[in-house]
C-alpha positions as CSV (number, residue, x, y, z in Angstrom):
1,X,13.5,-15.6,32.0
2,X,10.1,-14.3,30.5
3,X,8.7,-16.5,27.5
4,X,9.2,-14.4,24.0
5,X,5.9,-13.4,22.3
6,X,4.6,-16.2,19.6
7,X,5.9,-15.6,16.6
8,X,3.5,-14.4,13.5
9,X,1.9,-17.2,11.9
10,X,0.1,-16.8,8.3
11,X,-3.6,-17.1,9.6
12,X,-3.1,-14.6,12.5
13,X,-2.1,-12.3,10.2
14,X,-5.0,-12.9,7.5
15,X,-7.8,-12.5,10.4
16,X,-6.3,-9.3,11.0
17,X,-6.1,-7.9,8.1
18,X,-9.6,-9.1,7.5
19,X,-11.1,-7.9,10.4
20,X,-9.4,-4.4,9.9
21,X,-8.6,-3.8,6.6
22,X,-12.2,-5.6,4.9
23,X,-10.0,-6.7,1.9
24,X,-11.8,-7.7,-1.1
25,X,-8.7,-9.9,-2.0
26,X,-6.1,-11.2,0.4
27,X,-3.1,-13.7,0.7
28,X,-0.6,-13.9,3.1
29,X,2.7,-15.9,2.3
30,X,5.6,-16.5,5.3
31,X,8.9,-16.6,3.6
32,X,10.9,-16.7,6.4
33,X,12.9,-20.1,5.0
34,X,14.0,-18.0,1.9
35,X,16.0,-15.8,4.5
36,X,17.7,-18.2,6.5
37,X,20.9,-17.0,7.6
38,X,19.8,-12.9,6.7
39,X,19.3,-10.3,9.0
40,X,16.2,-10.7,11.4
41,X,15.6,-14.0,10.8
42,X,15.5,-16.9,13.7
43,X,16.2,-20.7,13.4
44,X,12.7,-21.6,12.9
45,X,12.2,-20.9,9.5
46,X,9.0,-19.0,9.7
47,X,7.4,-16.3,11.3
48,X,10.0,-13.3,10.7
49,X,9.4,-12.4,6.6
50,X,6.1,-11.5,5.1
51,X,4.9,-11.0,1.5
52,X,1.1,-9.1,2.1
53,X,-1.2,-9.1,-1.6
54,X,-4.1,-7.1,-0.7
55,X,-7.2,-5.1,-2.2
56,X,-9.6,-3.0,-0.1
57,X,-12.5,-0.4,-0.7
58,X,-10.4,1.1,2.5
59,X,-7.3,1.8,-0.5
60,X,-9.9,3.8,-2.6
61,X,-8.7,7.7,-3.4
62,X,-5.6,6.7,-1.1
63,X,-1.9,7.0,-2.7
64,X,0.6,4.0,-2.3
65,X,2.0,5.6,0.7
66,X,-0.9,5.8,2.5
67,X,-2.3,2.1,1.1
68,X,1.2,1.2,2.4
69,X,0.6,2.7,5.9
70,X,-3.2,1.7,6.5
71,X,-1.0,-2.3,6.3
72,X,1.9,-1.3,8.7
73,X,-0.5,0.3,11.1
74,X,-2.9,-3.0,11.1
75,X,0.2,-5.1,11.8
76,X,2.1,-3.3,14.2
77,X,0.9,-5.6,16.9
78,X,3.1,-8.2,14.7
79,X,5.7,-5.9,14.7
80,X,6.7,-6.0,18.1
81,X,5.8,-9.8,18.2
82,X,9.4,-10.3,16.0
83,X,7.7,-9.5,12.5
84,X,11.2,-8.3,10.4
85,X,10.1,-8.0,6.9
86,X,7.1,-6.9,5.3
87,X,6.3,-7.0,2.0
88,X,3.4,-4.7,0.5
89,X,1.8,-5.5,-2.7
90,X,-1.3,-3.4,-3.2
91,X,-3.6,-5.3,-5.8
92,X,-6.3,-4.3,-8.0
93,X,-9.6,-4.6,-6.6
94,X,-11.1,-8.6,-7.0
């Protein structure tokens, strides 16, 4: 049987937002443990549910949706790692 990908982990996630989105704010918070027992989450406790709070020059002129989709698209490599839950908060730039 083939090993399963690593799961997400908080600082994997902030380098790449960092290195693709050049936010001027940024945090990153697993709460994975909140969802024990829910839909897409493992016996870990971490690694499946995301909360994202991020500002970026990239966001400028851009609607929510497309804020929205400039984060799904940088962590789609997460994604397919066993990322379940993502959630977007857009802030205001820092």
């Amino acid at each position: 049987m083939a090993n399963a990908a690593p799961l997400p982990t908080v600082h994997a996630i902030e380098a790449q937002l960092r290195a693709l989105l050049q936010p001027t704010a940024l945090q990153v918070i697993d709460e994975s443990s909140d969802h024990a027992g829910h839909a897409g989450a493992n016996a870990a406790g971490f690694g499946t549910h995301f909360r994202v709070r991020v500002a970026s020059r990239l966001f400028d002129g851009k609607s929510r949706v497309a804020r929205h989709r400039l984060v799904y698209d940088a962590m789609q490599n997460f994604i397919d790692k066993g990322l379940h839950a993502l959630a977007i908060e857009v802030i205001d730039q820092a």
